[in-house]
RODO-2510 file (C-alpha; in nm, 4 decimals, decimal comma):
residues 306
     n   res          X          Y          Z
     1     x     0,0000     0,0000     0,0000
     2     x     0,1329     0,3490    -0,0861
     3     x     0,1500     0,6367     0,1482
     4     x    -0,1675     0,8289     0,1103
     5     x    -0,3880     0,5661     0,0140
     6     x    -0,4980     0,5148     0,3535
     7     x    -0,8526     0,6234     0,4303
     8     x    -0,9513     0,5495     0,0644
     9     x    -1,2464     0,3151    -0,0620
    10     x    -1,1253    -0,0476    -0,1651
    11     x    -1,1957    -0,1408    -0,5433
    12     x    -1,4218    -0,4600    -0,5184
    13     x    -1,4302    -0,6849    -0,8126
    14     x    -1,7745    -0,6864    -1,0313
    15     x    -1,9322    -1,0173    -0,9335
    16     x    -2,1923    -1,1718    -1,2046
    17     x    -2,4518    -1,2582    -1,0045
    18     x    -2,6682    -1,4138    -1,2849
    19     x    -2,3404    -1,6485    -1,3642
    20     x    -2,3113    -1,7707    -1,0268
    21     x    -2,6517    -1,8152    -0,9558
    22     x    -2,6731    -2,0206    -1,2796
    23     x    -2,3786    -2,2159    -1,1588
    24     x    -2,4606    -2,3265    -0,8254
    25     x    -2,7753    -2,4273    -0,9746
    26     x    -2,6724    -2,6163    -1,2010
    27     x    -2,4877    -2,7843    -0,9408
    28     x    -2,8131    -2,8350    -0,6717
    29     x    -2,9493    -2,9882    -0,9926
    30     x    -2,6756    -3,2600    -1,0352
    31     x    -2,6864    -3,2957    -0,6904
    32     x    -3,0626    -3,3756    -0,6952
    33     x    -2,9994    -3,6402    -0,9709
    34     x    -2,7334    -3,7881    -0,7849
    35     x    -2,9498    -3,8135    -0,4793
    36     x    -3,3181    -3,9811    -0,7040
    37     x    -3,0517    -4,1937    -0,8671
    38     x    -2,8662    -4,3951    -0,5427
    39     x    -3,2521    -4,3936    -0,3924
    40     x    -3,3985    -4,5260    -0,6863
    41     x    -3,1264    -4,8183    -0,6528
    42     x    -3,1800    -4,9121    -0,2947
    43     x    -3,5934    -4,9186    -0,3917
    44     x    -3,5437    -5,1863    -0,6521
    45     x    -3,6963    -5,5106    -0,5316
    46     x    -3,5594    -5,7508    -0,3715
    47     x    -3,5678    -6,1154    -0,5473
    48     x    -3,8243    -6,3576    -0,4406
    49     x    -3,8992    -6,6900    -0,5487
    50     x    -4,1133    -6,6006    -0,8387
    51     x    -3,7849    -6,4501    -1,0194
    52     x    -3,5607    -6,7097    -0,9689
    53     x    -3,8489    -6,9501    -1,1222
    54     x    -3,7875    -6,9507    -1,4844
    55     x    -3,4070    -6,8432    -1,4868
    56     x    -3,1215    -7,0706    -1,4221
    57     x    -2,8278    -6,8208    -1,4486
    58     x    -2,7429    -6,5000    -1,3083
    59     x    -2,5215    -6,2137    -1,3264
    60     x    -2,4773    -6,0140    -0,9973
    61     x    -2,4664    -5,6252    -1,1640
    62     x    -2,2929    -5,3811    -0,9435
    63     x    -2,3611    -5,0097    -0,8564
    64     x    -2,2798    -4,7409    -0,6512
    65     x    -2,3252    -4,8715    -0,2886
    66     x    -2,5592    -5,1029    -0,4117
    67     x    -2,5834    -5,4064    -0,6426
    68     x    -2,8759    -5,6353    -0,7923
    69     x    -2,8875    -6,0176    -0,9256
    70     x    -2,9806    -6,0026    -1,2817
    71     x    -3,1392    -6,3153    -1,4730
    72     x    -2,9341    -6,4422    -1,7724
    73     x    -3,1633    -6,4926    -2,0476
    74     x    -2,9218    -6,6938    -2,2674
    75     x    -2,7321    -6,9247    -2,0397
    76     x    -2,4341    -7,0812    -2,1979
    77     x    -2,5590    -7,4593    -2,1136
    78     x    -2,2993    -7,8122    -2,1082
    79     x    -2,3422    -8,1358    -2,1891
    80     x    -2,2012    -8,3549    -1,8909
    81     x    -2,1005    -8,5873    -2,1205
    82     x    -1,9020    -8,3586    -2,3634
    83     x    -1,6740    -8,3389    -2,1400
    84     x    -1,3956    -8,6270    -2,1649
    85     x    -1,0771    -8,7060    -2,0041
    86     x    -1,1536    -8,5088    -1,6517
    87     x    -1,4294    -8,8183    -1,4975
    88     x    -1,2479    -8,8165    -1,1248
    89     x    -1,3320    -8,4003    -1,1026
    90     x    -1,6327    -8,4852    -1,2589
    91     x    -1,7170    -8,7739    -1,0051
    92     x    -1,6021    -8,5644    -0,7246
    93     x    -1,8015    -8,2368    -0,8331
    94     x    -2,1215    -8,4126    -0,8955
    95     x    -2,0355    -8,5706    -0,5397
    96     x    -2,0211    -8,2326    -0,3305
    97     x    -2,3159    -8,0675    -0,5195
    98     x    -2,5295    -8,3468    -0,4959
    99     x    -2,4863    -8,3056    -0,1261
   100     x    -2,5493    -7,9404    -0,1357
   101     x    -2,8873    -7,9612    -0,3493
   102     x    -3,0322    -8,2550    -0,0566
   103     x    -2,9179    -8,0178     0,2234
   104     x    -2,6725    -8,1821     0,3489
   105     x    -2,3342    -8,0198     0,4361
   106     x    -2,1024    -7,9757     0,1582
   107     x    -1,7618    -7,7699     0,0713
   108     x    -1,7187    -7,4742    -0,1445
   109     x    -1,4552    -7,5938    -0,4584
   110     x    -1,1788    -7,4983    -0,5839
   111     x    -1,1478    -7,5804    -0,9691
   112     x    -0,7784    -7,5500    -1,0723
   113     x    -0,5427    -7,6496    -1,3409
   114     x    -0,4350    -7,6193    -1,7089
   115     x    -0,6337    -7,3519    -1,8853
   116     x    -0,8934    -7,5363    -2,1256
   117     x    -0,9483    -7,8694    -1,9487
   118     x    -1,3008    -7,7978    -1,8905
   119     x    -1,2886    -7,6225    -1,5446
   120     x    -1,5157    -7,3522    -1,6271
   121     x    -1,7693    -7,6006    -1,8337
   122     x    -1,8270    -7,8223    -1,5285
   123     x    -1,9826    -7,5493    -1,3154
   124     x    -2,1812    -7,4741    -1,5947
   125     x    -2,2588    -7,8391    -1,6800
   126     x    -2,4167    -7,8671    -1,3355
   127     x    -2,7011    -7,6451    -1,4244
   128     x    -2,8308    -7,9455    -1,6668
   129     x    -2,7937    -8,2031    -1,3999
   130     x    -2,9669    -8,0152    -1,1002
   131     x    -3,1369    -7,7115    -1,2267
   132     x    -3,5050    -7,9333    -1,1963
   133     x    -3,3880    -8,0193    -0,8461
   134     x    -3,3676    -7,5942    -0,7663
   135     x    -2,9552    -7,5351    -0,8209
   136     x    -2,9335    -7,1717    -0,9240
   137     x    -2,5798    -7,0313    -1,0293
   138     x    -2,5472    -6,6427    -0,9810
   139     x    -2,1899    -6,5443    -1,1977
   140     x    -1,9779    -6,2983    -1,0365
   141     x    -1,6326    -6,0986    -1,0948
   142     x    -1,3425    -6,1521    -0,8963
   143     x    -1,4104    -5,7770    -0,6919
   144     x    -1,7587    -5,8761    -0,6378
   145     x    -1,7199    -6,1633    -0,3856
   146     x    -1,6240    -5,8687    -0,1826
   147     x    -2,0336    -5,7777    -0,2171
   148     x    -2,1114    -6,1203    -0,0672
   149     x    -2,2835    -6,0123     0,2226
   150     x    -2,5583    -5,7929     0,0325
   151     x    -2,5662    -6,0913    -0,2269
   152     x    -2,6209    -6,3886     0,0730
   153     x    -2,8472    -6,1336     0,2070
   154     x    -3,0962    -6,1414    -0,1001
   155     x    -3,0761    -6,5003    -0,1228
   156     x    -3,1200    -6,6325     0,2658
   157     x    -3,3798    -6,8466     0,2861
   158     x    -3,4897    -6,8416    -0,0580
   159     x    -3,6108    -7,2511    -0,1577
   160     x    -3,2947    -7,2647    -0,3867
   161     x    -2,9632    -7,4005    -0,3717
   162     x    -2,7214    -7,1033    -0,4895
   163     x    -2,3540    -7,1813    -0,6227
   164     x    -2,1534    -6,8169    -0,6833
   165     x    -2,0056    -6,8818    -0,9370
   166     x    -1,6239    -6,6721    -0,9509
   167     x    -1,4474    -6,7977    -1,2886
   168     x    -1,0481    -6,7197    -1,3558
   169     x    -1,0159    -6,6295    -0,9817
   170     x    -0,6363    -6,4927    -0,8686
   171     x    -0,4464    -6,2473    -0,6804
   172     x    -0,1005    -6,0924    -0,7901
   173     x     0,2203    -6,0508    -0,5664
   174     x     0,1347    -5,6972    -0,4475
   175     x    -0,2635    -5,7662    -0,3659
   176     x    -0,3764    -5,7810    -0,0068
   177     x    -0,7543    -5,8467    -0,0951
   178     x    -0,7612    -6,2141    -0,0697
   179     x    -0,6930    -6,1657     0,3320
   180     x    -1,0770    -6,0251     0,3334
   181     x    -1,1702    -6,3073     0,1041
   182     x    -1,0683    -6,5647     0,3556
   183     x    -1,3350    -6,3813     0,5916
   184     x    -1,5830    -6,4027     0,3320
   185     x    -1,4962    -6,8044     0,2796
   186     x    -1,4653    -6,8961     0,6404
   187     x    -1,7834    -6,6953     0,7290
   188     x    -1,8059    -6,3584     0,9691
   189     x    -1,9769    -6,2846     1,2300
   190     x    -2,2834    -6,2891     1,0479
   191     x    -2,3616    -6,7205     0,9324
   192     x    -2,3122    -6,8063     0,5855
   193     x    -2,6329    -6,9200     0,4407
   194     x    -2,6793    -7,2549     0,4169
   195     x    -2,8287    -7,2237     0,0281
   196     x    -2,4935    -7,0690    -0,0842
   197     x    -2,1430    -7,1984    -0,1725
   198     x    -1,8775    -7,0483    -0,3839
   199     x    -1,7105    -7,2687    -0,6497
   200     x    -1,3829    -7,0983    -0,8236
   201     x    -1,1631    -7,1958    -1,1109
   202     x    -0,8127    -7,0856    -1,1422
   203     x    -0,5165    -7,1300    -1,3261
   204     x    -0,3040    -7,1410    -1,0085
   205     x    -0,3290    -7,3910    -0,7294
   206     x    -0,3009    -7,1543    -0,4715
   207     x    -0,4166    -6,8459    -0,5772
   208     x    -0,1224    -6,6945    -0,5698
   209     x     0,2172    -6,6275    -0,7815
   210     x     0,4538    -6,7985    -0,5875
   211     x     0,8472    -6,6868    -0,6571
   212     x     1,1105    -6,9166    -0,5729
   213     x     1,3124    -6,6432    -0,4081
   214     x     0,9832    -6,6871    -0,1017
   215     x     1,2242    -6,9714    -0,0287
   216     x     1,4897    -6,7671     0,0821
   217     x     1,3371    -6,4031     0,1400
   218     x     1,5590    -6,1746     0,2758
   219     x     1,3310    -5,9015     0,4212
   220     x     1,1246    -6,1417     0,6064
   221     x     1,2287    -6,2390     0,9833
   222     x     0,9907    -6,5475     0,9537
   223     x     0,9309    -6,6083     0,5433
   224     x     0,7473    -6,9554     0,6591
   225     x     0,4691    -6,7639     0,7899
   226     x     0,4096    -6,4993     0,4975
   227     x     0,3824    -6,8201     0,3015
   228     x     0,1401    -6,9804     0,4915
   229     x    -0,0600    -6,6790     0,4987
   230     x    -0,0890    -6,6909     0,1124
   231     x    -0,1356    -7,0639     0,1150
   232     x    -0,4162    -7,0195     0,3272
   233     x    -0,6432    -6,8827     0,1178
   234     x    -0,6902    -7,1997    -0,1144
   235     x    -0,7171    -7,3862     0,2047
   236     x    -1,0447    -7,2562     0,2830
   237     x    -1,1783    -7,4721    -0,0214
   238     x    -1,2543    -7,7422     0,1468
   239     x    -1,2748    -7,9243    -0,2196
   240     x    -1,0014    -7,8731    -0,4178
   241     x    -1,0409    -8,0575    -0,8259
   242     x    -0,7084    -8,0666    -1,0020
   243     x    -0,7166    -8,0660    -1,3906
   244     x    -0,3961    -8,1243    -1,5410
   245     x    -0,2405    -8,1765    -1,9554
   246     x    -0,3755    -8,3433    -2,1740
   247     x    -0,2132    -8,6470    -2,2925
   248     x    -0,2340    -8,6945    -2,7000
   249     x    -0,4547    -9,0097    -2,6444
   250     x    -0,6899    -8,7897    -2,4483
   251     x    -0,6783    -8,5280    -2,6406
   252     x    -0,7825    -8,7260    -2,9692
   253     x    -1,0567    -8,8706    -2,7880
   254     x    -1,2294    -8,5722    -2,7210
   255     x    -1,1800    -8,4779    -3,1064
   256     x    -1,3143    -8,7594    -3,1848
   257     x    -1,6524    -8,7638    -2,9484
   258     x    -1,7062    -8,4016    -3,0916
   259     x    -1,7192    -8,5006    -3,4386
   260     x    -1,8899    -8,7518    -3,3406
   261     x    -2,1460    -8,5492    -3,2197
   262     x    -2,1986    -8,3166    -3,5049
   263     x    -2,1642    -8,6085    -3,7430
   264     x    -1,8753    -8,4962    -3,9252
   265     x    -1,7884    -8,7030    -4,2261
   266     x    -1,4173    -8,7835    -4,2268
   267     x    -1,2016    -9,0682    -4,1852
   268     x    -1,0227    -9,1567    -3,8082
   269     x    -0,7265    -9,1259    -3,9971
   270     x    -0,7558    -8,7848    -4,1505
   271     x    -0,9519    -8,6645    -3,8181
   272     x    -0,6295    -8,7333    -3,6099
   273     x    -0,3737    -8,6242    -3,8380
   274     x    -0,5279    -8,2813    -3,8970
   275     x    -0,6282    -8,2438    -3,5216
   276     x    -0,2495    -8,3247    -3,3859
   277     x    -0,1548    -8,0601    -3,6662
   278     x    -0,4087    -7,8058    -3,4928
   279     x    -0,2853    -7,8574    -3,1327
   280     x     0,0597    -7,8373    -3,2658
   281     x    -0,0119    -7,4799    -3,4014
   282     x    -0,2409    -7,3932    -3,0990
   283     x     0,0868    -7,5069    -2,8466
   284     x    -0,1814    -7,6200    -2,6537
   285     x    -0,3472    -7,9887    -2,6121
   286     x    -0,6930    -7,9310    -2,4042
   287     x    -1,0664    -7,9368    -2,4275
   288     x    -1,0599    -7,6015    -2,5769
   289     x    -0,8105    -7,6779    -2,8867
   290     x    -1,0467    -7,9840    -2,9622
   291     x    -1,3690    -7,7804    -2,9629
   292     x    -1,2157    -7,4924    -3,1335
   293     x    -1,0086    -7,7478    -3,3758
   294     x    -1,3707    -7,9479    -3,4834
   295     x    -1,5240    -7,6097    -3,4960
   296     x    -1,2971    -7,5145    -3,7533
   297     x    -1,3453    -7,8282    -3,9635
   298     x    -1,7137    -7,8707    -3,9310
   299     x    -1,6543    -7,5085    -4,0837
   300     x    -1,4769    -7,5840    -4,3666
   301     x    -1,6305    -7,9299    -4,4833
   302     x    -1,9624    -7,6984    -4,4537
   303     x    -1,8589    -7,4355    -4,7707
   304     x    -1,7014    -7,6865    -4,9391
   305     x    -2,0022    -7,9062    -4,9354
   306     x    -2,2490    -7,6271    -5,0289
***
């Protein structure tokens, strides 16, 4: 301030009322929207038996602070019997859900192995063996188990036998999420329903990466115990189905019962050779290869024959 400005008026700076008044309008307004939008999501109805009548799948759909279970309309249905080479997982699987759908006790599972043995395809495949008897599946991502409280709390004591279904389920080094997922598995303080188990697939035994310098870590006073901790998790599935490589006599018996199937007309011969050429290209001998191998074939024999 210079000398002799004291005593004089302060300049204020023009303020446009009309602009701010249309601006914190406009805000109240998107506020108001926010507000009808999060109640209109807690008013939606719960699910009752009626909805869970005609469906077999379902998708849980997330939302702010709020989720709902969604029917899906086209469910991608198995065959049982498609499914070759894998019969002691298969045994074992119908085993535990069979006791699940009569009410007696029975484990969450834990479906891991080789990708494209057929993990994924038995869950589904159950839906054709005990969807009459009232199985449900409800599908759901990896970061919504961590919703499994609002989702056990719309199906409690509902007269349906719920799997959540969590396919391609892992953590990475760095994650600390799977500690609360152990919660979730072993049950809280509130009681797992009894109509609801979790089955999982995986690529990885255990859930987890594990590095072989955990054998020998050098910032850990105990290592042992940070690898128990990580081991853990998988441990609280108390069902655990292994699906390993295919060997080539497997594998060309699964060719073979899918063109079976679809009726293909080609030799054994020519079958085999082209579908050990296939899984030579695809680096891969599994369930997957074969489908995607006769699908390819069934393709080709189809344009040439029209």
């Amino acid at each position: 301030m210079r000398h002799g400005d004291f005593g004089q008026k302060e300049h204020k700076i023009p303020v446009n009322k009309e602009a701010w008044t249309d601006t914190a309008l406009q805000r109240i307004e998107r506020m108001l929207e926010r507000a009808e939008s999060l109640l209109g999501k807690e008013n939606l109805p719960l699910p009752d038996s009626a909805f869970f009548r005609d469906h077999l799948a379902f998708r849980w759909e997330p939302s702010d602070g709020s989720g709902r279970i969604v029917a899906v309309e086209h469910p991608h249905r198995m065959d049982f019997s498609m499914l070759v080479g894998i019969d002691g997982a298969k045994k074992e699987l119908i085993r535990n859900t069979e006791q699940f759908v009569a009410g007696a006790p029975a484990n969450h599972v834990l479906l891991w192995g080789e990708r494209g043995t057929g993990k994924s395809s038995c869950v589904k495949g159950l839906l054709d063996v005990f969807g009459a008897r009232g199985l449900r599946i409800v599908e759901l991502a990896r970061w919504d188990l961590f919703s499994f409280p609002k989702i056990a709390g719309q199906l409690r004591g509902l007269p349906y036998r719920f799997i959540l279904f969590c396919d391609d389920l892992s953590f990475d080094e760095d994650e600390v999420d799977f500690r609360g997922l152990k919660t979730l598995l072993d049950g809280g303080v509130e009681e797992r329903p009894e109509n609801v188990l979790i089955y999982a697939t995986s690529n990885r035994r255990h859930l987890m990466p594990e590095q072989r310098v955990e054998l020998g870590m050098e910032d850990e006073l105990h290592p042992e115990e940070a690898i128990s901790e990580k081991l853990s998790l998988s441990d609280r599935f108390g069902l655990q189905l292994g699906f390993y490589r295919f060997d080539q006599e497997t594998y060309l018996a699964i060719v073979e019962e899918y063109a079976r199937r679809l009726s293909i007309p080609v030799s054994s011969e020519r079958l085999q050779e082209e579908a050990l050429r296939w899984a030579i290209s695809a680096g891969s001998r599994s369930g997957r290869t074969a489908k995607q191998f006769i699908d390819d074939l069934a393709g080709r024999m189809r344009i040439q024959g029209a």
